[in-house]
C-alpha positions in Angstrom: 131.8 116.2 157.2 128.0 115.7 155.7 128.6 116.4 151.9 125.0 116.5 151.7 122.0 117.2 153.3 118.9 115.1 152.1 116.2 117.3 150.8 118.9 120.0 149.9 119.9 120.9 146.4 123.7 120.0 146.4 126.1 123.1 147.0 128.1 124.1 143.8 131.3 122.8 143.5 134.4 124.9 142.7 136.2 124.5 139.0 139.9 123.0 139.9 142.9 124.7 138.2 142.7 122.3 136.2 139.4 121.3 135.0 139.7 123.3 131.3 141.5 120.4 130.3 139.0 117.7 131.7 137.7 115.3 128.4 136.5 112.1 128.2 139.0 111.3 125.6 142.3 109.2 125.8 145.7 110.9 124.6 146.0 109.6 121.3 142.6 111.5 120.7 142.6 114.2 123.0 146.7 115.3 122.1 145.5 115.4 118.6 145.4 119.1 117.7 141.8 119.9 115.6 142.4 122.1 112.2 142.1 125.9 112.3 139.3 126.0 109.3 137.6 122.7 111.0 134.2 123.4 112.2 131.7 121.5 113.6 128.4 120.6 110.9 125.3 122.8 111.2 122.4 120.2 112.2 119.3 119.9 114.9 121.4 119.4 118.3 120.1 116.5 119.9 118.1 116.1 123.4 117.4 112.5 124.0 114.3 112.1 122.8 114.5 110.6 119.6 116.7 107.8 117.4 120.3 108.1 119.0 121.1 105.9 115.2 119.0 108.9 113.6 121.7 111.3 114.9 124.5 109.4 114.7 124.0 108.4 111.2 123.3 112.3 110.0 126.1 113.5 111.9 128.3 110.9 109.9 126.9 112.1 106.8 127.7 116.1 107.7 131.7 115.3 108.8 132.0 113.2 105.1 131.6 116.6 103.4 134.5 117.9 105.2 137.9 117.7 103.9 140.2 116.2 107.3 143.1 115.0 107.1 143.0 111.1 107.5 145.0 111.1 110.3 142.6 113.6 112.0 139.3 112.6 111.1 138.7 110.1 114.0 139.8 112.7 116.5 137.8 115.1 114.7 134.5 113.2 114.9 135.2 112.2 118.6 135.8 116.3 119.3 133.3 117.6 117.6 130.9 115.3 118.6 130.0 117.2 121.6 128.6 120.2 120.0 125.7 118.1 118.3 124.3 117.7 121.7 122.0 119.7 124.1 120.2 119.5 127.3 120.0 115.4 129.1 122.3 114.4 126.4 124.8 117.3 126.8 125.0 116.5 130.5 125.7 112.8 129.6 128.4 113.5 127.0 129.9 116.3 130.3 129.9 113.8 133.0 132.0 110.8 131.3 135.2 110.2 133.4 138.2 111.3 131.6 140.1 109.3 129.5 137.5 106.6 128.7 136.8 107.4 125.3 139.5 106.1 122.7 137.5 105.7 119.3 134.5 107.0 117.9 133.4 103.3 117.6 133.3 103.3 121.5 131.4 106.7 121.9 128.8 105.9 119.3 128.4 102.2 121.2 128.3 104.3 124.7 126.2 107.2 123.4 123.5 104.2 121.3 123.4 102.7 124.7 122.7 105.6 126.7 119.8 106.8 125.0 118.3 103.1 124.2 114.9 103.7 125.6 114.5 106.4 122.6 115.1 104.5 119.9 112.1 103.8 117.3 111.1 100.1 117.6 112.0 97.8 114.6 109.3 97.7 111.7 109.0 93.8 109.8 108.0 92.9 106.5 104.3 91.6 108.0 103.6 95.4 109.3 103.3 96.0 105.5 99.8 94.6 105.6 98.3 97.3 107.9 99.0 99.5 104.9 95.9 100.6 103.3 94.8 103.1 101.1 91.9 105.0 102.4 88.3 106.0 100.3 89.2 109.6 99.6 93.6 108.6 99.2 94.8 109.0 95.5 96.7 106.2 94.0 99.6 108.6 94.5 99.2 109.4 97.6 99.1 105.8 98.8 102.1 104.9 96.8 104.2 107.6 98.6 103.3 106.4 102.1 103.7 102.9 101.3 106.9 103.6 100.0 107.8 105.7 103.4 106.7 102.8 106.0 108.9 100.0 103.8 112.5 102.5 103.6 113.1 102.0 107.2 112.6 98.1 106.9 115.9 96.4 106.7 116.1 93.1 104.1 112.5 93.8 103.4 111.3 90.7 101.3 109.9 91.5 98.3 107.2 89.0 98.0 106.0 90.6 101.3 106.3 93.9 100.0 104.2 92.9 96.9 101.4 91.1 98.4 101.1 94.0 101.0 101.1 96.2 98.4 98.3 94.7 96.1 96.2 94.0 99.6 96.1 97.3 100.2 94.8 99.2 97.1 91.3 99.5 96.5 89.6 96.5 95.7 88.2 98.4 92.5 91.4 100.2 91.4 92.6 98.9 88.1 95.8 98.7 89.4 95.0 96.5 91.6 93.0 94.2 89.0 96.3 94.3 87.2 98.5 93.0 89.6 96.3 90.3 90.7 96.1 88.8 86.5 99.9 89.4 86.1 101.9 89.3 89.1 104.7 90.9 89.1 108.0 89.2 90.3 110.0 92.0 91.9 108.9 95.3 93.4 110.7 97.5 91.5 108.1 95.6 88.1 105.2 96.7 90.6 106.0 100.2 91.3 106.4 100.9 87.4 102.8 99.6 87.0 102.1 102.0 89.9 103.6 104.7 88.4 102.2 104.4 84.8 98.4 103.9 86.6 99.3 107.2 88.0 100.1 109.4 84.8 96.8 107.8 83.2 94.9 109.3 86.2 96.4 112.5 86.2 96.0 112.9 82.6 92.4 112.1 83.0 91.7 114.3 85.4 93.8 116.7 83.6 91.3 116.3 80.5 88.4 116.4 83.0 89.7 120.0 84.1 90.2 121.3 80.8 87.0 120.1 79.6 85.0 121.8 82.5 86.9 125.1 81.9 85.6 124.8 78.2 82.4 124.2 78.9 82.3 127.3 81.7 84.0 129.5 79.3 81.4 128.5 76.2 78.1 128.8 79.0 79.8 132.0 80.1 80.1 133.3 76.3 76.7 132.1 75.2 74.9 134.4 78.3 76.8 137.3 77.3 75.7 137.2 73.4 72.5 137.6 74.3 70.3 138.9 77.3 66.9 137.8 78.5 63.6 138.9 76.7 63.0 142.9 77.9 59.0 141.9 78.3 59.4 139.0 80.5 56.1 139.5 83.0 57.7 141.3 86.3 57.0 139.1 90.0 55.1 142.4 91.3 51.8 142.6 91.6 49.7 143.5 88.2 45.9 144.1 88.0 44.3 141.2 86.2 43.3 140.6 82.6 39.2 141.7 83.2 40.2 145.6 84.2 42.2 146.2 82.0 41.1 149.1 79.4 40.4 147.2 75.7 40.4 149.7 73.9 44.5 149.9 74.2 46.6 147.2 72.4 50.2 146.5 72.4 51.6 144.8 69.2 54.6 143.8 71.0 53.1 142.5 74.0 49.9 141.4 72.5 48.1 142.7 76.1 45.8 146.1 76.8 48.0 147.3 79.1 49.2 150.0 77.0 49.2 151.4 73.3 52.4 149.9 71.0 53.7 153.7 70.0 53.7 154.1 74.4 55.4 150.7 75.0 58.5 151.2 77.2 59.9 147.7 76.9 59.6 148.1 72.9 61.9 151.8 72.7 64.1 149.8 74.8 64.4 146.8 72.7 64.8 148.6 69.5 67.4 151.0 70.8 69.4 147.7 72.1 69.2 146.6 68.9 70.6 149.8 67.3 73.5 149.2 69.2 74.1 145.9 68.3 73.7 146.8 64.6 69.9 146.1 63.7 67.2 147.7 62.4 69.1 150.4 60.6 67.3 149.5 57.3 64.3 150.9 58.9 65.7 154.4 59.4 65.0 157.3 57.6 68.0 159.1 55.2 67.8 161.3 57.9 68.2 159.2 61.0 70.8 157.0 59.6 72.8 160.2 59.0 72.3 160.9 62.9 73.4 157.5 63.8 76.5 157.7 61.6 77.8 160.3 63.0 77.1 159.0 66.6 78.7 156.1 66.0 81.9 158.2 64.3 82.4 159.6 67.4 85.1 158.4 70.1 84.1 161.1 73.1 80.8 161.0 74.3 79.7 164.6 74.7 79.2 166.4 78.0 76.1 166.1 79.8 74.0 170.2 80.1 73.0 171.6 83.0 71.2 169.2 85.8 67.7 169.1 84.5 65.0 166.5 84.2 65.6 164.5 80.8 63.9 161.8 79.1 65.5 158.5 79.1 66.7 157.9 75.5 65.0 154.7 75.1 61.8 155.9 76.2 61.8 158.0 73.3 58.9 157.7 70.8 59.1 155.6 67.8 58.2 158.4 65.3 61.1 160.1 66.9 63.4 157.8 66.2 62.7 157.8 62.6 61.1 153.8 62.6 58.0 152.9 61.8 56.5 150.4 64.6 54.9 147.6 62.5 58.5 147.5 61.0 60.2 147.3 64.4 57.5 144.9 65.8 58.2 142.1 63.2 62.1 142.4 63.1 62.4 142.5 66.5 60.5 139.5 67.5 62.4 137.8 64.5 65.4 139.0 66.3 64.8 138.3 70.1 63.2 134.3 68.4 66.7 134.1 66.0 69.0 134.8 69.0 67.1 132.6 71.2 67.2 129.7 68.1 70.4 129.6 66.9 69.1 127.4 64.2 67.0 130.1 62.9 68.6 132.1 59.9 68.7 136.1 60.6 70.8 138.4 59.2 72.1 142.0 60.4 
């Protein structure tokens, strides 16, 4: 009878009576009876595709935090070695022939063997020297992945390590300057110089931030105690100098373009500096009365009925209670004082 047919998947085969007891262990593993409260360590199952040592060596780690019996841990770590295992690797561990396994020794050596083609190639001591650190790598950076590429080495020398090391830091570093005037004669010398170059750096550039912030902070302070000059000429379009009417002057702007007592720019000026706590010598009794009790007051009052109202800077000068010449002279004191720190003014 034809078994199989080429070209045909292969009919599925019937379980035997027997088959729940089918392992690939030997009787002094497989009568071994596992604990009721073992179980079997939480960790990436593994496919075939990477380090069979990687998995071996993590699973080893898991099972030592277990607490087995001595007499049961080698049949414990043979058992449960199984359920670490999925897809290719699964099917490999399912379709050793029963009773070839005695030892975890020989399932590690037949498992290692199995999955050979996966394994990472060896790194040497030499492969050091393609370490380098790149133009935009910080010296800590480049520490941390030299120091990853030289774990997996096995006996690495440390001469090897050091050279490699000093090779591959900027040729400008300080560091690097360092090493080459005193060389250091173990690795572990050459990290700490690595590791103090590090803290200096970050404590710079610590210093550098904080100083930045500073300077922000004071820019940012100095804009808001002042504000730019209310009669700064405006981009739009102005009629020139020769049409204008001469027989209208403006003390503050020293132009014609309009009369001082009329000057919109000036009301404006003067009633920013009322705010700020100017001028108030040049009130009358009367006015700084007004003003007092404005400033007394914590609620602003309620606005009247919608109507058409002048704004309050626009107000005239007599209105306010200040005499213009007055106003002219302490104000451009003022807006020069503010503008020249050096200058002496006084509120």
């Amino acid at each position: 009878m034809i078994a199989r047919i080429p070209g045909v998947p292969r009919p599925m085969e019937k379980a035997t009576p027997n088959s729940y007891a089918d392992s690939p262990f030997a009787d002094p593993i497989a009568l071994i009876e596992v604990p009721k409260r073992f179980s079997v360590p939480s960790m990436k199952l593994y496919d075939g595709t990477t380090d069979p040592n990687d998995h071996v060596a993590q699973y080893k780690q898991r099972m030592i935090t277990i607490s087995i019996p001595k007499n049961m841990r080698e049949a414990c770590m043979c058992k449960g070695f199984g359920s670490t295992l999925t897809g290719p690797a699964l099917q490999w561990f399912i379709n050793l022939n029963n009773g070839t396994i005695s030892s975890f020794a020989q399932l590690v050596n037949a498992f290692n063997m199995q999955f050979a083609s996966s394994r990472k190639m060896e790194k040497q001591a030499s492969d050091l020297h393609r370490i380098v650190q790149k133009s935009d790598e910080s010296l800590k950076e480049f520490v941390n992945r030299f120091n990853r590429e030289k774990v997996p080495i096995p006996n690495c020398d440390a001469r090897t390590a050091i050279e490699a090391f000093r090779r591959g830091l900027d040729e400008e570093s300080d560091l690097d300057k360092e090493l080459t005037k005193y060389p250091c004669p173990t690795f572990e010398d050459a990290q700490a110089k690595a590791l103090a170059q590090i803290r200096l750096e970050e404590d710079m550039q610590s210093r550098k931030a904080y100083a930045n912030a500073d300077s922000r902070k004071a820019t940012s302070n100095k804009q808001a105690s002042w504000r730019q000059k209310p009669y700064e000429p405006r981009s739009r379009n102005e009629k020139s100098t020769a049409h204008r009417d001469k027989s209208k002057w403006c003390e503050f702007h020293g132009d014609h373009r309009h009369h001082t007592d009329e000057c919109v720019a000036l009301r404006r000026e003067v009633s920013h500096l009322l705010k700020q706590g100017y001028l108030k010598d040049l009130l009358t009794e009367k006015r700084k009365q007004t003003v007092s009790k404005n400033d007394d007051r914590r609620q602003p009052r309620r606005p009247a009925a919608r109507q058409v109202q002048q704004h309050p800077d626009e107000r005239r000068l007599e209105d306010m209670g200040i005499d213009e010449r007055d106003v002219i002279r302490k104000s451009t004191v003022l807006v020069d004082s503010a503008e020249n720190p050096s200058t002496p003014w006084e509120k």
